[in-house]
C-alpha positions in Angstrom: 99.4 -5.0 24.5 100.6 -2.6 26.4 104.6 -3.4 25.4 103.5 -2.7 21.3 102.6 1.2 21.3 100.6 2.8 18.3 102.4 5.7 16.9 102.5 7.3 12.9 99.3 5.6 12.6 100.4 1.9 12.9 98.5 -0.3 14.7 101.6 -2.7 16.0 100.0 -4.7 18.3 97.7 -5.9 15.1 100.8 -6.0 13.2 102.6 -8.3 15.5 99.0 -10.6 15.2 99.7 -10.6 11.8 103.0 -11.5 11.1 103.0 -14.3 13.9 100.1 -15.8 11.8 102.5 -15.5 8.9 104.8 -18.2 10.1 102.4 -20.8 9.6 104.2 -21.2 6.0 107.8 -22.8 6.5 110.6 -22.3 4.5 109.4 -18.8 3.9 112.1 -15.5 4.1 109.8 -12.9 3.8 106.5 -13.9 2.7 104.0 -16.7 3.5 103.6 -18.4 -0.1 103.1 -18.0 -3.7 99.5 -16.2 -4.2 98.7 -17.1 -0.3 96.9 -14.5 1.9 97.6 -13.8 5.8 94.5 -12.1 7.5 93.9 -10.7 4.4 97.1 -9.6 3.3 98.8 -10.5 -0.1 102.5 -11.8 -0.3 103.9 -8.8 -1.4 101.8 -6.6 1.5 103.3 -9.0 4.2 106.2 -8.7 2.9 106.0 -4.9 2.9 104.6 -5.0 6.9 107.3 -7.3 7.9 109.9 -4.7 6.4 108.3 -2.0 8.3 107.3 -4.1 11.4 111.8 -4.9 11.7 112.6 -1.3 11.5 110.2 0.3 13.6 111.5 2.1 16.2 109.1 1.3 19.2 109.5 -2.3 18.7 112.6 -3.7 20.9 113.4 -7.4 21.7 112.7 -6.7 25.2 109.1 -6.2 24.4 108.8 -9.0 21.9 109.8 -11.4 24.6 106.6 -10.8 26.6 104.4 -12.5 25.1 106.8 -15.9 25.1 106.5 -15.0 29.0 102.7 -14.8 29.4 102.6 -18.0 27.4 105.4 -19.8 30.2 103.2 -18.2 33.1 99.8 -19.8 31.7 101.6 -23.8 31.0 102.8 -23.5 35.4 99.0 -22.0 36.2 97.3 -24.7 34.2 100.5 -27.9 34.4 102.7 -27.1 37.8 105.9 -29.1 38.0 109.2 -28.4 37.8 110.4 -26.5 34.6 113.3 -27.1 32.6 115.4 -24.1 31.4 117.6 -25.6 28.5 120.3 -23.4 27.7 122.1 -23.7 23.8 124.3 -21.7 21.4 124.0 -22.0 17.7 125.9 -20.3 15.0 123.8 -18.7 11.6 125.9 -18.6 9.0 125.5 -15.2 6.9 128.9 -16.1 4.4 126.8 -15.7 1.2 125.0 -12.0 2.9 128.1 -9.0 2.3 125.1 -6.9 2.8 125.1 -7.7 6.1 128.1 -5.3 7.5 127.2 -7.1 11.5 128.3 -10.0 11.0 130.5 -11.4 13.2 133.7 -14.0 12.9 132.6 -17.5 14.2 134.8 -20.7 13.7 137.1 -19.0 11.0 138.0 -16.0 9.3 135.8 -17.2 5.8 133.1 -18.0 8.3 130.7 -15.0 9.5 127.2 -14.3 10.7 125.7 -14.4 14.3 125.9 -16.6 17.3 122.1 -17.4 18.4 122.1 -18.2 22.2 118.5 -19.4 23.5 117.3 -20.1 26.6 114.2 -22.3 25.9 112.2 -23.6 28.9 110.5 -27.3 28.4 108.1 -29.2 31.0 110.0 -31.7 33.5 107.5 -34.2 33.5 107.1 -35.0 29.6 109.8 -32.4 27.7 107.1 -30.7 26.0 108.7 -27.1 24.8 106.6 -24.4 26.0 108.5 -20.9 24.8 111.6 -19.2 24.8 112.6 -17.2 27.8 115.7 -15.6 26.3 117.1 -14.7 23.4 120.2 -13.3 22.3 122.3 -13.0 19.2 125.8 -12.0 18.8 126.4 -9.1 16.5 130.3 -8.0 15.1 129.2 -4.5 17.4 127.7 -6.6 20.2 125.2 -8.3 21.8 121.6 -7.8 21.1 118.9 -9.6 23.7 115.6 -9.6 24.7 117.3 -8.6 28.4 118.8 -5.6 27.4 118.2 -2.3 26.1 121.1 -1.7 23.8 124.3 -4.4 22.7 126.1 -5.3 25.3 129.9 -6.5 24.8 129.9 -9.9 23.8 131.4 -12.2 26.5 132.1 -16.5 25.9 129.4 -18.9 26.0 130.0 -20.5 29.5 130.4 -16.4 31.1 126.5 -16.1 29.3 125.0 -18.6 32.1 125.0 -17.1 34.7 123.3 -13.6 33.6 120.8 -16.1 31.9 120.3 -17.6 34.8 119.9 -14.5 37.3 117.0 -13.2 34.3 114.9 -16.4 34.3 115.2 -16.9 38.5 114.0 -12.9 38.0 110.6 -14.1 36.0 109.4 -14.7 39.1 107.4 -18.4 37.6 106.7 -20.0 40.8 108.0 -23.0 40.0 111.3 -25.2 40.3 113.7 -24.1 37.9 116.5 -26.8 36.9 119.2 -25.3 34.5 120.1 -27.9 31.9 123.3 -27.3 29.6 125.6 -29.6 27.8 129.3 -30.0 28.7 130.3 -26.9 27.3 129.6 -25.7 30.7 131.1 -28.0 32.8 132.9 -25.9 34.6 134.2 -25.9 38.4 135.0 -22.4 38.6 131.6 -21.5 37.2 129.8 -24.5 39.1 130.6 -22.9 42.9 129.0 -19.5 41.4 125.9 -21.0 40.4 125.1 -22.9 43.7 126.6 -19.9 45.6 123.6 -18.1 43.7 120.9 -20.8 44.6 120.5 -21.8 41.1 119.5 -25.9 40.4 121.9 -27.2 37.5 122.1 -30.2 35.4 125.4 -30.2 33.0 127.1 -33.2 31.2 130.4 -33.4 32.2 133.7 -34.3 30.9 136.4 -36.6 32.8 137.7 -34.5 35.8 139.2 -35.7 39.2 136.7 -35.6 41.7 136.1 -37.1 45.7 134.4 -39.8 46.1 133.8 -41.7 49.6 136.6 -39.8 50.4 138.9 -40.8 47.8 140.1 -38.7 45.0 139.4 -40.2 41.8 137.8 -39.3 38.1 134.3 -39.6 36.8 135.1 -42.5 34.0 136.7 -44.6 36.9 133.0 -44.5 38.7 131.8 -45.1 35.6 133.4 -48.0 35.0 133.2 -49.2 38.8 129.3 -48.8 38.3 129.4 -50.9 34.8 131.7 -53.7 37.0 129.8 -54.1 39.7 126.2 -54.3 37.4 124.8 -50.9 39.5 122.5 -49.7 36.5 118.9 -49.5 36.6 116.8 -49.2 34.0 114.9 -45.4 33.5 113.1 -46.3 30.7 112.2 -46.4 27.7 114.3 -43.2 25.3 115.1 -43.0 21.5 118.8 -42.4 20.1 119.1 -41.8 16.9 115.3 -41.8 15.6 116.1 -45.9 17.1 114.2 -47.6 20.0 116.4 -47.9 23.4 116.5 -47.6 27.4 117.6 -45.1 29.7 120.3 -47.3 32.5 121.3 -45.0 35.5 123.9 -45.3 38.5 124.3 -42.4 40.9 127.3 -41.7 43.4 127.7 -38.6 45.4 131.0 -37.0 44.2 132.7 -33.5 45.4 134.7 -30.7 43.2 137.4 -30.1 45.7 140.3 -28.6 42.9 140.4 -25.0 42.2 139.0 -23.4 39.3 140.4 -22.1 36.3 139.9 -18.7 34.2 141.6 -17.1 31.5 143.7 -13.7 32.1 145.1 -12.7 28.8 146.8 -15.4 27.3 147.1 -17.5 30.8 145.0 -19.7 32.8 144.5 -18.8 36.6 143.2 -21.2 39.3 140.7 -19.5 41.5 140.7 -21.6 44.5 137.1 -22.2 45.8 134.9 -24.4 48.7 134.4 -28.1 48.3 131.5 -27.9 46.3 129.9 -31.8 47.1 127.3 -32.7 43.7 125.3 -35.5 42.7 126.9 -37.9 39.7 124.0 -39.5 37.9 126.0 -41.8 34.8 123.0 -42.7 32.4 124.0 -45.4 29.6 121.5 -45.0 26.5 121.5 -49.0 25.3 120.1 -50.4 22.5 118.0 -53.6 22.6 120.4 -56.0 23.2 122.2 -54.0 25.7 125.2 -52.6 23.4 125.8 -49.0 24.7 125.0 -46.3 22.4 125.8 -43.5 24.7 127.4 -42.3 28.0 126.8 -39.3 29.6 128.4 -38.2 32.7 125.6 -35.6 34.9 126.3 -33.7 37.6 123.7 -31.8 39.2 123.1 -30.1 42.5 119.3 -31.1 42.4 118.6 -32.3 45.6 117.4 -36.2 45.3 113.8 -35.0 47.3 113.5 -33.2 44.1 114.2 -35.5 41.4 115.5 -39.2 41.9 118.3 -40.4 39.0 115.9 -42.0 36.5 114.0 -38.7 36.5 117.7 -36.8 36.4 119.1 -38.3 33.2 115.6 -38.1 31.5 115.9 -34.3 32.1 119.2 -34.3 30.4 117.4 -36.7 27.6 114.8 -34.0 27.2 117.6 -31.0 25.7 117.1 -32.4 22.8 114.1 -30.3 22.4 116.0 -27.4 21.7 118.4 -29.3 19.0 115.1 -29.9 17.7 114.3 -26.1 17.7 117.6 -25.3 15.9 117.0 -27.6 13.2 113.5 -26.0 12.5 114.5 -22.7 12.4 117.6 -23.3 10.4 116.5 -26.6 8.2 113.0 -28.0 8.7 111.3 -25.1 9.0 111.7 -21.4 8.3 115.4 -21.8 6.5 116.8 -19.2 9.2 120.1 -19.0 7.5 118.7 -17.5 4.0 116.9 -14.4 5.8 117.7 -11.4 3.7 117.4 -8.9 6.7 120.2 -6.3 6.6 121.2 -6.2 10.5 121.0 -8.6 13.5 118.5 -5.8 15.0 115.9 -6.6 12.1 116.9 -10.6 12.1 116.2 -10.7 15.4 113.0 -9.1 15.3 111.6 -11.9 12.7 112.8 -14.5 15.1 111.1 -13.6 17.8 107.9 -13.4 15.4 108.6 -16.6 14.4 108.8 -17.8 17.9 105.8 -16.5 18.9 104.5 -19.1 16.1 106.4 -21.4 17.0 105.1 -21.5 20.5 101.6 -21.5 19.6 102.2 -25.0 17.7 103.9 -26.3 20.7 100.7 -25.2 22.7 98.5 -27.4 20.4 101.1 -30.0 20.3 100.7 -30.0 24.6 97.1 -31.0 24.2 95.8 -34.6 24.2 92.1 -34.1 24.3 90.2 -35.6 21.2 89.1 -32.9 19.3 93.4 -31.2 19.7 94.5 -34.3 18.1 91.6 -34.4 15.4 92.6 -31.1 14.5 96.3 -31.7 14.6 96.0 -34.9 12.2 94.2 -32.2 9.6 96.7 -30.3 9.5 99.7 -33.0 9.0 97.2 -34.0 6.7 97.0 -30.6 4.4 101.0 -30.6 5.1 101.6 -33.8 3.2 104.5 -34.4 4.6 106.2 -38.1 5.4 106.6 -38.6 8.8 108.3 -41.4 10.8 105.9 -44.2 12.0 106.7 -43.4 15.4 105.8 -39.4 15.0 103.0 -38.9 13.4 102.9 -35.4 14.6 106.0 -33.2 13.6 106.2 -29.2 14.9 107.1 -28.5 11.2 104.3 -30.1 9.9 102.0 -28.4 11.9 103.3 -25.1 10.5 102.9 -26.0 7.2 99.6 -27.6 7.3 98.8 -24.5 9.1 100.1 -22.6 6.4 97.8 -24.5 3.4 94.8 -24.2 6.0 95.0 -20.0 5.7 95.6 -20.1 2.1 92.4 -22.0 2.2 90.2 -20.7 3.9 89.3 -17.7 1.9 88.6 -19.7 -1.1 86.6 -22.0 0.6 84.4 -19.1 2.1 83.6 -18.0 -1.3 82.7 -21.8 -3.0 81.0 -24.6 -1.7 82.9 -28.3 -2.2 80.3 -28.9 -4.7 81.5 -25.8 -6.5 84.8 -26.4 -6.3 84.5 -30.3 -7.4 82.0 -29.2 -10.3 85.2 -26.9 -11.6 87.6 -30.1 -11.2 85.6 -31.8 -13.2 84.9 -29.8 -16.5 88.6 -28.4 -16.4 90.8 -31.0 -14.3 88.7 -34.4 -14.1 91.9 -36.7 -13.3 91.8 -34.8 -9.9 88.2 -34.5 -9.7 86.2 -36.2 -6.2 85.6 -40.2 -7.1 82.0 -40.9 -7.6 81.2 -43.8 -6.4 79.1 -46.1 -8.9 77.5 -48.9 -8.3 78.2 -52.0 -10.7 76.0 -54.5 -10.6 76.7 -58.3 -10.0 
């Protein structure tokens, strides 16, 4: 790896190996487990080569990106289709970590840490998460990306897009890109720079005034026009809520003809702008008996060759993938929010290790052949976690059975089953292997 120099003697590209190994154990701030080994190394030595690893001074986000790039350029080679780039902001919560002196004010003045914006690209077809594409976290000096050489000054979530946008168009994938971000960025001011730019966009919008057959009206009022005049189709099947349901769709073709708004100083501005003329695609998520669950208002400048309005609100459907992604890096998985690192430089260092892991599970999670899904069921298997009846394959179970699975295998090189049976039975019979017997009648 040509982006991981060796210098002072330090093999970093092995290191990086290493440590992205590490992550197979979740819920683990510096270490991989109690008494565990990672290629070799102890708790307290991976621990030690973590530590150095975060500080180093050849190893930049920029470079720690590429390999979550390489991995995105292999799933178009081998699955082409159109990708989804699913844009998200989450706050970390540092209150508890003085020693931290970056942290940065969030909701309140009691509540500090770092603002974790991700741009996480997923397949069209099926929603399967592939990698991240960018990362960034918001410092109290800055912004610190895997775009950018040093912080840049930090700038509101919605102002974020477009750059994002312009960085992953610049990947050069050879693929449809479709931008998919919730209403936060429903926007019209920010809306006519996107198309101006070329860039496809899916957001989830809130109730504006809009043209419709020529007729200025609001998005709720097509809504309900569609709900009236019983214009839904059904898109499918979709879960809400870990609950069974179907996708219903209605599409209109609707125009932002008002001006745009921005903030200078204290005071809003309009910035007067084109007709900008988008697709509305209304998707109602519905339980079994038809009682809506859900409404959510898309616009999108997708052209309908591309992507019909079934296909549309399952896109939108499919952001959930990187809820999914916050929740195992901050809950389910790696407990992102107790990380004892001092700075955001270092924490983001060991999240884009732990990304790197992450996206290798999602590669074995992408596989359907036989012998993938043998080997995933072993490792949910040595995970022994629950899991729903539906999902029998979770991403954090995979890193934990992952995790048990290294731990293993060097005692399992050094004694045979029989070995290792023979010892449950002199000292620890209870959990010894069943012999069978046979009893006769």
């Amino acid at each position: 790896m040509k982006y991981l120099p060796t210098r002072l003697g330090i093999d970093l590209q092995n290191a990086y190996a290493i440590l992205v190994k590490g992550f197979g154990k979740t819920g683990s701030s510096t270490a991989p487990g109690p008494g565990a080994t990672v290629a070799g190394l102890k708790p307290a030595s991976f621990a030690q080569k973590l530590w150095r690893f975060c500080i180093h001074p050849l190893v930049v986000e920029s470079a720690l990106i590429e390999p979550m790039h390489r991995v995105i350029r292999q799933e178009v080679a081998d699955h082409p289709g159109v990708l989804l780039a699913i844009h998200d902001w989450s706050t970390l919560s540092f209150a508890d970590h003085p020693s931290k002196t970056d942290r940065a004010t969030l909701t309140h003045a009691d509540d500090v840490g770092y603002d974790l914006a991700t741009v996480l690209m997923v397949r069209g077809d099926d929603g399967a998460p592939i990698a991240p594409a960018l990362v960034s976290l918001t410092t109290a000096d800055g912004v610190l990306s895997t775009r950018d050489g040093d912080p840049v000054p930090d700038i509101c979530h919605i102002d974020q897009v477009r750059g994002a946008m312009e960085y992953v168009h610049d990947l050069g994938l050879g693929t449809p890109l479709v931008h998919v971000i919730d209403r936060e960025a429903d926007s019209v001011n920010h809306w006519r720079q996107w198309d101006a730019d070329g860039h496809l966009a899916l957001v989830r919008g809130d109730d504006r005034k809009v043209l419709c057959q020529g007729k200025e009206t609001s998005l709720v009022a097509i809504a309900d026009g569609f709900r009236q005049g019983d214009a839904f189709q059904d898109a499918g099947e979709a879960r809400y809520h870990g609950r069974v349901a179907r996708l219903y769709v209605a599409e209109a073709e609707v125009v932002l003809h008002r001006p745009g708004r921005r903030n200078v100083g204290k005071k809003k501005v309009e910035v007067p702008g084109p007709p900008l003329p988008l697709r509305l695609v209304v998707t109602e998520v519905r339980d079994l008996k038809g009682r809506v669950l859900a409404r959510w208002l898309l616009l999108t400048n997708v052209p309908a060759v591309l992507a019909d309005a079934a296909t549309i609100a399952r896109w939108y459907y499919f952001r959930w993938r990187i809820e999914s992604m916050h929740k195992l890096l901050k809950r389910a998985g790696w407990q992102l929010e107790g990380w004892l690192q001092r700075d955001g430089h270092r924490l983001l260092i060991k999240l884009l290790i732990a990304f790197g892991a992450g996206a290798s599970i999602w590669a074995l999670e992408r596989r359907h052949d036989d012998e993938s899904q043998a080997f995933q069921r072993l490792l949910m298997q040595l995970s022994g976690r629950q899991t729903k009846r539906h999902r029998a394959i979770t991403t954090s179970g995979l890193l934990a059975g992952l995790w048990v699975l290294q731990a293993a295998v060097g005692p399992l090189a050094r004694y045979c089953a029989d070995q290792l049976n023979a010892m449950l039975e002199n000292y620890l019979p209870l959990f010894a292997t069943v012999k069978r017997v046979c009893i006769p009648l």
